[in-house]
Every structure is written in C-alpha cells, then in structure tokens.
C-alpha positions as CSV (number, residue, x, y, z in Angstrom):
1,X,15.3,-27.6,35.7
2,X,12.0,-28.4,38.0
3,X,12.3,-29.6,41.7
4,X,10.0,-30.8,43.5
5,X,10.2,-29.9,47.5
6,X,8.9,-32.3,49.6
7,X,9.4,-30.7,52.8
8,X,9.8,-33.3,55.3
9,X,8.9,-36.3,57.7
10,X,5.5,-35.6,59.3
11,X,6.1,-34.6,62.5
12,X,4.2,-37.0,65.1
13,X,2.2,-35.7,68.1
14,X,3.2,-36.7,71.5
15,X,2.7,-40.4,71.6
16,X,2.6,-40.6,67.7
17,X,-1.7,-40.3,68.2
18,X,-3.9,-37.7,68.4
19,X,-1.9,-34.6,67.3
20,X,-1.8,-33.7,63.1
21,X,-0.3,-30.8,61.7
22,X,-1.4,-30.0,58.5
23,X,0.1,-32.0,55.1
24,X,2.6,-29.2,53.7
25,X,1.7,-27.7,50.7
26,X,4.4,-29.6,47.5
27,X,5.6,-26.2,45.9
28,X,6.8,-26.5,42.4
29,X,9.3,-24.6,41.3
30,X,10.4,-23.9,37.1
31,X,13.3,-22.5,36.2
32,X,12.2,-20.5,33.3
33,X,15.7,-19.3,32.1
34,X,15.2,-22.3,29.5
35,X,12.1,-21.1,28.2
36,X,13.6,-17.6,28.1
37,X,16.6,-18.6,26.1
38,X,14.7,-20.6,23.1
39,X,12.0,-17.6,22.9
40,X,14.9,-15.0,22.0
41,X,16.8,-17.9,19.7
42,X,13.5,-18.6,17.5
43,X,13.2,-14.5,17.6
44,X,16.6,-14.3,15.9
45,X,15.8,-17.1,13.9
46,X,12.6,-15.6,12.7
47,X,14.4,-12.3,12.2
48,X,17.5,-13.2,10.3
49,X,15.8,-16.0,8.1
50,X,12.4,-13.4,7.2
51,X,12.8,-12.6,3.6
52,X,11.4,-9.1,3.3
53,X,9.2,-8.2,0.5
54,X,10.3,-5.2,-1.9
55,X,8.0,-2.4,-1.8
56,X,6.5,-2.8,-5.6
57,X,6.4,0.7,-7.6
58,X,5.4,1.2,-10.9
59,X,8.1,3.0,-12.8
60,X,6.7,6.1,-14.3
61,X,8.7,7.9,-17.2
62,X,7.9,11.5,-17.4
63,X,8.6,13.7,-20.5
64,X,9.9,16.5,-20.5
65,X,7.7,19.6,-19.7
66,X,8.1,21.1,-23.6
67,X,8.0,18.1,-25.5
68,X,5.0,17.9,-27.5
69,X,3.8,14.5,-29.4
70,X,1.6,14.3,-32.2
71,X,-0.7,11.0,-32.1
72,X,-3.8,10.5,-34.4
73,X,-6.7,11.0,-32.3
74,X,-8.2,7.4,-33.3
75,X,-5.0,6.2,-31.7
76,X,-6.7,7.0,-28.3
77,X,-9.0,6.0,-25.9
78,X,-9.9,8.9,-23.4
79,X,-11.1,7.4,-20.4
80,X,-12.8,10.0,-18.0
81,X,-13.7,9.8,-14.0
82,X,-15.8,12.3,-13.0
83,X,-15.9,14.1,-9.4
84,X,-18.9,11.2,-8.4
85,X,-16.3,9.1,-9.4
86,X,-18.0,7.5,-12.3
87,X,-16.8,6.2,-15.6
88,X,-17.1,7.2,-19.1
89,X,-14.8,6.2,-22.0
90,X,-14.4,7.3,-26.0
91,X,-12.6,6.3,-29.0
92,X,-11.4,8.4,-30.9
93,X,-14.0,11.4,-31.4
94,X,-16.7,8.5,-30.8
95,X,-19.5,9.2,-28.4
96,X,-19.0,8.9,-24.8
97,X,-20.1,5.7,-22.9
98,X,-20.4,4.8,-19.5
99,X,-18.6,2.1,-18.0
100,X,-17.3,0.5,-14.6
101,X,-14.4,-0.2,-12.9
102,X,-15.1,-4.2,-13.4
103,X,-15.1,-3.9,-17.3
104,X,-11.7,-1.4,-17.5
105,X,-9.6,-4.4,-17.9
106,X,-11.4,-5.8,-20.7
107,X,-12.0,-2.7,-22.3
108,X,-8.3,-2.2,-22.6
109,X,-7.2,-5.4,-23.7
110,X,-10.2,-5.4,-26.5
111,X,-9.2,-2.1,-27.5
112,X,-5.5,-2.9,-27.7
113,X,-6.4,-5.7,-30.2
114,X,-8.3,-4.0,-32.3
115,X,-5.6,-1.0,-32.7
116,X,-1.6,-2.0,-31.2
117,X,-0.5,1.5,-31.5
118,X,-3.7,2.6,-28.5
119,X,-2.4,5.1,-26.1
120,X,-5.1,5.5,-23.1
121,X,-5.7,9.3,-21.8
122,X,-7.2,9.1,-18.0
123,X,-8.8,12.0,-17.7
124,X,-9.5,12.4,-14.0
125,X,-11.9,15.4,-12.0
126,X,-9.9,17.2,-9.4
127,X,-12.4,15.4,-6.5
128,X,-12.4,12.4,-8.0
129,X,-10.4,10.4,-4.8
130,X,-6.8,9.3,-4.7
131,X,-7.2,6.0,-4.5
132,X,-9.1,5.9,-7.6
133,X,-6.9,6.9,-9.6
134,X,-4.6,4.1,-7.8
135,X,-7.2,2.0,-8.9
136,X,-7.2,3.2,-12.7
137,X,-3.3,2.9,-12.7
138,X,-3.9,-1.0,-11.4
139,X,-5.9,-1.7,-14.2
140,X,-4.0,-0.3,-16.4
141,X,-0.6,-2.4,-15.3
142,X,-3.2,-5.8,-15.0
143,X,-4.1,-4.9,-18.7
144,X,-0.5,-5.0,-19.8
145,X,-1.1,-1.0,-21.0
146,X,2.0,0.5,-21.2
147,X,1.3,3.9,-23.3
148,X,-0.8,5.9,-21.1
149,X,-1.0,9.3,-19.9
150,X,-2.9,10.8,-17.0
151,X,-4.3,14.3,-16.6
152,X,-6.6,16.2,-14.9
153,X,-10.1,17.2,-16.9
154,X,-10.8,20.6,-18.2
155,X,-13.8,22.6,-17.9
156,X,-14.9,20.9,-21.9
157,X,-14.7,17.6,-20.5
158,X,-16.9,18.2,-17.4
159,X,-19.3,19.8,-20.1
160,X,-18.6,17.2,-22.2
161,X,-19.6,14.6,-19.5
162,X,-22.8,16.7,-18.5
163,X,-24.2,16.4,-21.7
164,X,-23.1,13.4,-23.0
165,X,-23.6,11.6,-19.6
C-alpha cells in the first residue's frame, strides 16, 4: 500500500541552539502493483463480456450465366447513373426523368405500389464511383426491393441519357 517515511528526530545543534539542518523532504511512496492488477482485470473484463457485432452483408443470389427471363417491360423501372454520377429513372418505355439520391427511396416504394410484380434495373456508367453504387444497393434494401438487377450501361443508354438528359 502507501507509506509515508518520516525520516527521523531532528538532529539538534551543539547546545540544542543555533545550528538547523534542513527539514527532510516526506517522500511518498505507492505501490502501484494494485493499480496494475485491476487495469488488466477490467481489460479481460471488457474483452470477454464485448459482444461483437456481425459484419452485415446483403445476400446476393446470382443466376446462372445462361438463364434468360422474360419480364414485360412495364414491369420495370430502369434506373440509370451516369459517369457525373447523376440520376435518371424510366418506367417502362416512359421518358427519362432526373431524380436524386434523396427521392430513390420513395420512388421505389411508390412504384412498388402501383405495380407488386416491379423489378428495378440499375443501370450504372463504368466511372460512376463504387461507393455509389453501395449507395443505390442501400436504398434499395431501405426500400424493401427485393427484385433487382444491376448492370453496367451500354453505349444506347449513354446516348439515351445525352439526349434525353
């Protein structure tokens, strides 16, 4: 534990008058093994009661790479990011419209009401940014979508874009 250490009687001079040494300094000494030991027990503690998080995935089922599937183009919303990393959308063989990342949810969910059988193509530009796409796929989980599919654009789409854009 701590001591305290004193040092002695005062020394008198000859006579007892006239001749002071110098108070000694009190020097306090703390054993720190203590300290030591409860730092490395809440350590342990910390480390063996931490519940660790699991690293969250979305589960993505790929189909086989000559399996072809016939949907009725009303049945889809094309949603298209460009290489400035802008945002169109179309129903169908509706016209293109330009749209944000803010107002993706909503435009899912609205979409999804008014037709249950919507599958959403993401349609994304080669230099569009990884985490965009991240982004897109976020939404898309937020939004409850479950039937999507996500491919890079072609050299119609781009044109597409440039004119209807």
């Amino acid at each position: 534990m701590g001591g305290l250490d004193a040092g002695g009687d005062k020394p008198q001079g000859k006579g007892g008058v006239g001749l002071r040494r110098p108070a000694k300094r009190v020097r306090i000494s703390i054993d720190m093994t203590p300290f030591v030991d409860i730092a490395f027990l809440l350590l342990i503690f910390f480390m063996v009661t931490t519940v660790f998080r699991a690293p969250q995935a979305m589960e993505v089922n790929l189909p086989p790479s000559d399996a072809k599937v016939e949907v009725p183009e009303s049945n889809v919303l094309t949603l298209y990011v460009d290489r400035n990393e802008e945002f169109f959308y179309r129903v169908g063989k509706g016209d293109v419209v330009s749209t944000t990342m803010d107002d993706l949810e909503p435009l899912f969910k609205e979409n999804e009401k008014l037709n249950p059988e919507l599958i959403i193509l993401v349609k994304m530009h080669r230099n569009a940014r990884y985490e965009i796409m991240v982004d897109v796929l976020d939404e898309l989980e937020i939004a409850g979508m479950t039937r999507f599919s996500l491919i890079p654009m072609t050299e119609e789409d781009i044109e597409l874009l440039g004119a209807g854009a």
